[in-house]
Structure formats: structure tokens, C-alpha cells
N, CA, C and O atoms as a GROMACS GRO file, in nm:
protein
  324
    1UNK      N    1   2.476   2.965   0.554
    1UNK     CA    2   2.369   2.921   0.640
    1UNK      C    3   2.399   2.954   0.786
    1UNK      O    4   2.309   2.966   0.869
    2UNK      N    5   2.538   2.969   0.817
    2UNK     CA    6   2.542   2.923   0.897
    2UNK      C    7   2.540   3.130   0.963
    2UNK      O    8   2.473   3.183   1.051
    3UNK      N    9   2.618   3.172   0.894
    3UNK     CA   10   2.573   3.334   0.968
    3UNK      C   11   2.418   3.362   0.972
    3UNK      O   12   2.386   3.435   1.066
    4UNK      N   13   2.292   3.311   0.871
    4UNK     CA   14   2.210   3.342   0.881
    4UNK      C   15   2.144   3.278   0.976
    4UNK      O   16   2.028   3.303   1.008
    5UNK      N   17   2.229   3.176   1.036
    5UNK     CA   18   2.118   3.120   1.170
    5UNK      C   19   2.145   3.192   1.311
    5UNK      O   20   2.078   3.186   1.413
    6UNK      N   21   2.282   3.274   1.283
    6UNK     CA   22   2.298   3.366   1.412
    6UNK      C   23   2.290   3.458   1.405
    6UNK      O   24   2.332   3.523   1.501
    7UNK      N   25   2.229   3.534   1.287
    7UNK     CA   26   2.146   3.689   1.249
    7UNK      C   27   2.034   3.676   1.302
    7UNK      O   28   1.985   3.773   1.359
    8UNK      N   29   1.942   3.517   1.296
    8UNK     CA   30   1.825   3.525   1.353
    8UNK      C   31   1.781   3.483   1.467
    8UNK      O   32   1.664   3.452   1.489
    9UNK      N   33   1.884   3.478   1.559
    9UNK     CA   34   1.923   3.391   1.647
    9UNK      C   35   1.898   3.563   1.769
    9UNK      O   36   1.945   3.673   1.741
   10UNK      N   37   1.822   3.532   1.886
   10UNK     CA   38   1.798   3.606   1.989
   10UNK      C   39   1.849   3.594   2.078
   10UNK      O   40   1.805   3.494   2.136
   11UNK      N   41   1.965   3.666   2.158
   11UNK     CA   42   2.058   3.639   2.230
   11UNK      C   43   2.028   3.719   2.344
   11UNK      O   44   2.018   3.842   2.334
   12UNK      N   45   2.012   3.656   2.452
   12UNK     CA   46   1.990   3.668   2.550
   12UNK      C   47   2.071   3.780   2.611
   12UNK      O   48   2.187   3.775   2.570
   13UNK      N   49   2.047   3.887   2.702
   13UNK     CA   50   2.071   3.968   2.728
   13UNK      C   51   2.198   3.949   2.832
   13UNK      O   52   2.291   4.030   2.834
   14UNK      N   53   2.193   3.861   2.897
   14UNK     CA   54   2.362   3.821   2.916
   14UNK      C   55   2.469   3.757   2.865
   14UNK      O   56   2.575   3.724   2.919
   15UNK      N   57   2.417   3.738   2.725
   15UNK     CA   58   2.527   3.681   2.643
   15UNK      C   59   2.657   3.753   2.628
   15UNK      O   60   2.653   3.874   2.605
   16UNK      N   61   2.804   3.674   2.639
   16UNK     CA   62   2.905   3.720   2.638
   16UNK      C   63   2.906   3.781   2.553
   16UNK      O   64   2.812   3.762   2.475
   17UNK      N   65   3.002   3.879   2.519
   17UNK     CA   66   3.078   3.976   2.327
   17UNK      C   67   3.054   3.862   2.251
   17UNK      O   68   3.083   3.762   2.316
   18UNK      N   69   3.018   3.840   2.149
   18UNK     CA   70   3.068   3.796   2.046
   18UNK      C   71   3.105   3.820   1.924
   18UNK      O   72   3.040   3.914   1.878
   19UNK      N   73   3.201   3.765   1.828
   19UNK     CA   74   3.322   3.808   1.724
   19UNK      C   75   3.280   3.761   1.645
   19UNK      O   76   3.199   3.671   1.666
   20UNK      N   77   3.320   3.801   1.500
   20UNK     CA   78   3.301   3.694   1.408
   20UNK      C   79   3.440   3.743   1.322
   20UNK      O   80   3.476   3.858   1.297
   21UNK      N   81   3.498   3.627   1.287
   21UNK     CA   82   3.624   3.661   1.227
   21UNK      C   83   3.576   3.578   1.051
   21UNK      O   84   3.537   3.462   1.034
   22UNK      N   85   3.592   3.657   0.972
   22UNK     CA   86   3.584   3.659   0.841
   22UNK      C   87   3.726   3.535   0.801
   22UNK      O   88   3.841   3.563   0.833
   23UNK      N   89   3.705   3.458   0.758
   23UNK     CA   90   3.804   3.335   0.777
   23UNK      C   91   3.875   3.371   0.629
   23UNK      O   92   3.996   3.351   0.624
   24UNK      N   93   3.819   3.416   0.526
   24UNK     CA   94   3.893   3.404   0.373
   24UNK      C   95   3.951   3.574   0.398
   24UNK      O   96   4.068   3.580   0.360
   25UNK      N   97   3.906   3.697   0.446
   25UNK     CA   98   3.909   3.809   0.452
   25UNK      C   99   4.063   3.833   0.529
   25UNK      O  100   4.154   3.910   0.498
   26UNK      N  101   4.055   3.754   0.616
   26UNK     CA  102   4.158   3.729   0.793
   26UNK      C  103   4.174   3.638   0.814
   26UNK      O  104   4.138   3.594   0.923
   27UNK      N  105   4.278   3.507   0.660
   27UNK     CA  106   4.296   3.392   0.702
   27UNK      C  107   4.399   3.408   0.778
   27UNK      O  108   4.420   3.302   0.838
   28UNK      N  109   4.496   3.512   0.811
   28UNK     CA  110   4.631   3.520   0.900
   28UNK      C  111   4.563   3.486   1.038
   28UNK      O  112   4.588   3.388   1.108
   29UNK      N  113   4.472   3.586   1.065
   29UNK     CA  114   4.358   3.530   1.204
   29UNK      C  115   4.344   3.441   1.228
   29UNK      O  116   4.386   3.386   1.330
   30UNK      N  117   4.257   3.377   1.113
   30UNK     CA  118   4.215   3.251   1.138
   30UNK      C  119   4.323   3.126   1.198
   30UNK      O  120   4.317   3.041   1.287
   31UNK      N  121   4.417   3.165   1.103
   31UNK     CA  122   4.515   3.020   1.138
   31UNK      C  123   4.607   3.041   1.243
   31UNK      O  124   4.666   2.938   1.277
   32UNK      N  125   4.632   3.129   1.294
   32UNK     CA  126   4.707   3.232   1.442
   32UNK      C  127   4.608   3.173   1.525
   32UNK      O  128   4.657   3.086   1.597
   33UNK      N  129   4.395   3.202   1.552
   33UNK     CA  130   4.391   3.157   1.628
   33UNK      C  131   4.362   2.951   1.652
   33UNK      O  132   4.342   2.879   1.750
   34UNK      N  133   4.378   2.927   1.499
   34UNK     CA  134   4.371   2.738   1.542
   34UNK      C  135   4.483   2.716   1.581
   34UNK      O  136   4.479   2.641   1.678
   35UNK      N  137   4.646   2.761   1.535
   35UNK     CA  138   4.777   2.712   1.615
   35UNK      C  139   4.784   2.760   1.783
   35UNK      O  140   4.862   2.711   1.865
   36UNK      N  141   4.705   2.843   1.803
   36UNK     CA  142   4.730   2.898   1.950
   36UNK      C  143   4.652   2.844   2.052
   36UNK      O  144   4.691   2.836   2.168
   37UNK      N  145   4.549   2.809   2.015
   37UNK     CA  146   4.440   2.739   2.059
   37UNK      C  147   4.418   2.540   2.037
   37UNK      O  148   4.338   2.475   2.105
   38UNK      N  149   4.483   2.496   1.958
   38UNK     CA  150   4.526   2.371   1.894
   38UNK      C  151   4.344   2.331   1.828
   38UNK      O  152   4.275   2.230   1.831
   39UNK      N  153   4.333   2.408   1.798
   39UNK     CA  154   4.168   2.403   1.745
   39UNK      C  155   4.154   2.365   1.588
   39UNK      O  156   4.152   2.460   1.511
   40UNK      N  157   4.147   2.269   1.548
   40UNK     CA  158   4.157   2.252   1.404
   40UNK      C  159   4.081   2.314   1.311
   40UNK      O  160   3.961   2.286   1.310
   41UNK      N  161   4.125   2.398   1.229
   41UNK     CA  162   4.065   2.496   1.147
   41UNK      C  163   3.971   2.415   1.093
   41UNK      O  164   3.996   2.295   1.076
   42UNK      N  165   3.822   2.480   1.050
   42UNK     CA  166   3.715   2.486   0.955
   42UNK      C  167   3.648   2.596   0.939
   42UNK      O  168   3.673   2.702   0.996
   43UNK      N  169   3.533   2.570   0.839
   43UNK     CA  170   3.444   2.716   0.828
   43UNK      C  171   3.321   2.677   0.743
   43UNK      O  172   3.312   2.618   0.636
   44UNK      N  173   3.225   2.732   0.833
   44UNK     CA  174   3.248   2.853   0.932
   44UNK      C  175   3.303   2.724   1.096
   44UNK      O  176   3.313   2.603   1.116
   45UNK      N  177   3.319   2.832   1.160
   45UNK     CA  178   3.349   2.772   1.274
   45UNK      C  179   3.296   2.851   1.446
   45UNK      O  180   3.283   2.972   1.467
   46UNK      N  181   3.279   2.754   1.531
   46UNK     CA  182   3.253   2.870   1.659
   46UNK      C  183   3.323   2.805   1.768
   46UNK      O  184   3.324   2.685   1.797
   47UNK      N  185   3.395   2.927   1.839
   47UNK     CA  186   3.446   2.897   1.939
   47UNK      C  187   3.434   2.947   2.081
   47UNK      O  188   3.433   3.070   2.078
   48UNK      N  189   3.425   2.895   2.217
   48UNK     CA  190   3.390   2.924   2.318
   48UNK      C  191   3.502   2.946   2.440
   48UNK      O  192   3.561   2.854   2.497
   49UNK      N  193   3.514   3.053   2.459
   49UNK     CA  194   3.626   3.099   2.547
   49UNK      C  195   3.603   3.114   2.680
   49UNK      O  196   3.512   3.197   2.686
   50UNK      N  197   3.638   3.077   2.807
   50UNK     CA  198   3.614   3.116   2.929
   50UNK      C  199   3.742   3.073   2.977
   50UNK      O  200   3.795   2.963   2.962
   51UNK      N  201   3.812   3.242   3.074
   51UNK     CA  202   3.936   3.245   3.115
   51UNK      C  203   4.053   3.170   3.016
   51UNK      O  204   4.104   3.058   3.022
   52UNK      N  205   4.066   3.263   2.940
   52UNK     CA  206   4.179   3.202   2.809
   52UNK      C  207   4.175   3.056   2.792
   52UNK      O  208   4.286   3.009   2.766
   53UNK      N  209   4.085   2.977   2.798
   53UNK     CA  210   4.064   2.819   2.760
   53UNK      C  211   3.960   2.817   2.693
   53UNK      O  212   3.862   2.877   2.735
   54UNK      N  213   3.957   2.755   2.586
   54UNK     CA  214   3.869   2.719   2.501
   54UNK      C  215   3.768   2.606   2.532
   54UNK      O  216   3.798   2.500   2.478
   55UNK      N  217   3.664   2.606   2.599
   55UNK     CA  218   3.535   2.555   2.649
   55UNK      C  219   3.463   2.438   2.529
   55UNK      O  220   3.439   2.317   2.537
   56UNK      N  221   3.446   2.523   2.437
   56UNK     CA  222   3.333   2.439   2.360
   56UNK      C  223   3.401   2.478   2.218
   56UNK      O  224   3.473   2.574   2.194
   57UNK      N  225   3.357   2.372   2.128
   57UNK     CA  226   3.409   2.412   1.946
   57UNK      C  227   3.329   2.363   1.857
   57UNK      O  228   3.338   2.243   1.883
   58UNK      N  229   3.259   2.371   1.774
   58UNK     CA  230   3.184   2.306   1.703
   58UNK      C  231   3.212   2.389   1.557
   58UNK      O  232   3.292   2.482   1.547
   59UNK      N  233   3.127   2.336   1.445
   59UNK     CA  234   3.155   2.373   1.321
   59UNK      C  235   3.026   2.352   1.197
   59UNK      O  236   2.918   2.298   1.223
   60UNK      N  237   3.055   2.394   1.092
   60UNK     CA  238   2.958   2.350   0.996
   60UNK      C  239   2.800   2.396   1.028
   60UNK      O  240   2.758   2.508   1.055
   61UNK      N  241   2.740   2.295   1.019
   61UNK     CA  242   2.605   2.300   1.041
   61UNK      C  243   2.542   2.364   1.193
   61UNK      O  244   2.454   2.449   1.199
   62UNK      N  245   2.610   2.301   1.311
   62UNK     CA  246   2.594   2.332   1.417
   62UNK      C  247   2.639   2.480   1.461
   62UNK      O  248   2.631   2.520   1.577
   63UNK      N  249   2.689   2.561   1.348
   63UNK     CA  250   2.669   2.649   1.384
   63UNK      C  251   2.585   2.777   1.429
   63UNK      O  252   2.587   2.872   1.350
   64UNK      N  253   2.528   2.789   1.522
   64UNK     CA  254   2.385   2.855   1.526
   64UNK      C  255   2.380   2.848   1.663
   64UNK      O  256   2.434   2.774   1.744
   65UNK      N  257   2.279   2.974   1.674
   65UNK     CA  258   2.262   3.057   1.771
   65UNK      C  259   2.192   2.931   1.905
   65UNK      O  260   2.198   2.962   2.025
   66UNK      N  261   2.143   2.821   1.868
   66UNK     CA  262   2.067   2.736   1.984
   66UNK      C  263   2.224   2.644   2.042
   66UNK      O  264   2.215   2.561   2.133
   67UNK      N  265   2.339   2.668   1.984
   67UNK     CA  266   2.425   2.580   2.042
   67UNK      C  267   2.537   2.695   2.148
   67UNK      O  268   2.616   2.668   2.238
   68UNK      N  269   2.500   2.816   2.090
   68UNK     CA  270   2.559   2.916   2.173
   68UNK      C  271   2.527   2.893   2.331
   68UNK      O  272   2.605   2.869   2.423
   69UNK      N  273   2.356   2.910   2.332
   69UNK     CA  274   2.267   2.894   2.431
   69UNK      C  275   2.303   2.808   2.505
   69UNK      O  276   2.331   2.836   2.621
   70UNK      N  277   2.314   2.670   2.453
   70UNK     CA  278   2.321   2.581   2.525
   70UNK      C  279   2.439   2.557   2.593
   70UNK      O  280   2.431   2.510   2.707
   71UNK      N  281   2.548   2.581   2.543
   71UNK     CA  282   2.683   2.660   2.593
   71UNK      C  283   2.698   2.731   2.689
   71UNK      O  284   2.777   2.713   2.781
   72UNK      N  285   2.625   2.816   2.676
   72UNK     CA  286   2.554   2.926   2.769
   72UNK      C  287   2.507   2.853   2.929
   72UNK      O  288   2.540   2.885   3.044
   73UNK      N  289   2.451   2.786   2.897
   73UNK     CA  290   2.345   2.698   3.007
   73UNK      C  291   2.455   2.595   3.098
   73UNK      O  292   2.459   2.580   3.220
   74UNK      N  293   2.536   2.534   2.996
   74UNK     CA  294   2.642   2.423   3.079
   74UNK      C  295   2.743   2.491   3.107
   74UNK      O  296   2.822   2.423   3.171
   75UNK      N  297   2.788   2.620   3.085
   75UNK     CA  298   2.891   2.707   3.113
   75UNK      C  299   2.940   2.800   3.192
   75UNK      O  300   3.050   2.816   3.246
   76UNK      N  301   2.802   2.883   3.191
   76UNK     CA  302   2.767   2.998   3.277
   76UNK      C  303   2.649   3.001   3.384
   76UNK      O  304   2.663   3.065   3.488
   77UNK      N  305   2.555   2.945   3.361
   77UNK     CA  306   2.486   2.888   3.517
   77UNK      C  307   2.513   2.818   3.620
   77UNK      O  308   2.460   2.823   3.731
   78UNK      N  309   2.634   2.719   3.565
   78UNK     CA  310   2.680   2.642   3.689
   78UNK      C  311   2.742   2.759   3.767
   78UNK      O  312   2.691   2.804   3.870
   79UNK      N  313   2.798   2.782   3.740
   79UNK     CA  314   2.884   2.970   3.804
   79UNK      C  315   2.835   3.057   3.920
   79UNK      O  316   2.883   3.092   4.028
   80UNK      N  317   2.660   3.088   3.822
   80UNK     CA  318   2.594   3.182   3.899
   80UNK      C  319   2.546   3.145   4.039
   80UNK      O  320   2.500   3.223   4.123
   81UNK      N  321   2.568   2.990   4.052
   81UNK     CA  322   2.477   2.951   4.164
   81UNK      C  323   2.538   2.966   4.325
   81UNK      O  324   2.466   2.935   4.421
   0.00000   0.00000   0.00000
């Protein structure tokens, strides 16, 4: 569910890169980046990076393209101003 809500999900033309790390494919990944980050593994999972600190984390259901946004909004507009 949760990739298909950010396949349909319209991302704004200044949206940062974003990754998607295959968690069963690249569990070495996966668990490299929850010990490095102290981010407690789940899946699916999303994570928000600004200047090597991890900003925002959410999981499960909330994964989807309107929590990116909103991320987006408390993250990166305070910035632009």
C-alpha cells in the first residue's frame, strides 16, 4: 500500500532525491542505516534527512506521499524565507 500511495503521489517540483531501499532485497542496508541513524527498523518505512540528521520518521500506513509534503512545508519553507 504503502509504495502505491507514493507512485501516485505528485511531487512537487522541488522535492528533494528520493530513495527507496528494498528492505528484504538490502536487509544489510536496511539495518546499517537503523544502527547509524538509531532509527528503529520497520517496513515499509520513511525517512527524512536534512544535513546528515534525521528530521522526520514515520512508518506503516503513514507512509505516503501527503506526509512527505508536509515535511516538506515544516522543513524546507521555514529556510526559504
Amino acid at each position: 500500500q504503502a509504495a502505491l500511495s507514493l507512485q501516485r503521489w505528485e511531487a512537487p517540483a522541488d522535492t528533494p532525491p528520493l530513495f527507496l531501499v528494498y528492505v528484504v532485497e538490502d536487509r544489510s542496508l536496511s539495518l546499517a542505516m537503523a544502527d547509524r541513524w538509531e532509527v528503529r527498523h520497520e517496513s515499509p518505512q520513511l525517512l527524512w534527512w536534512l544535513n546528515g540528521k534525521i528530521q522526520h520518521h514515520t512508518s506503516h500506513f503513514e507512509v505516503r506521499g501527503t506526509t512527505i509534503s508536509a515535511w516538506m512545508d515544516q522543513t524546507i519553507a521555514p529556510n526559504l524565507g
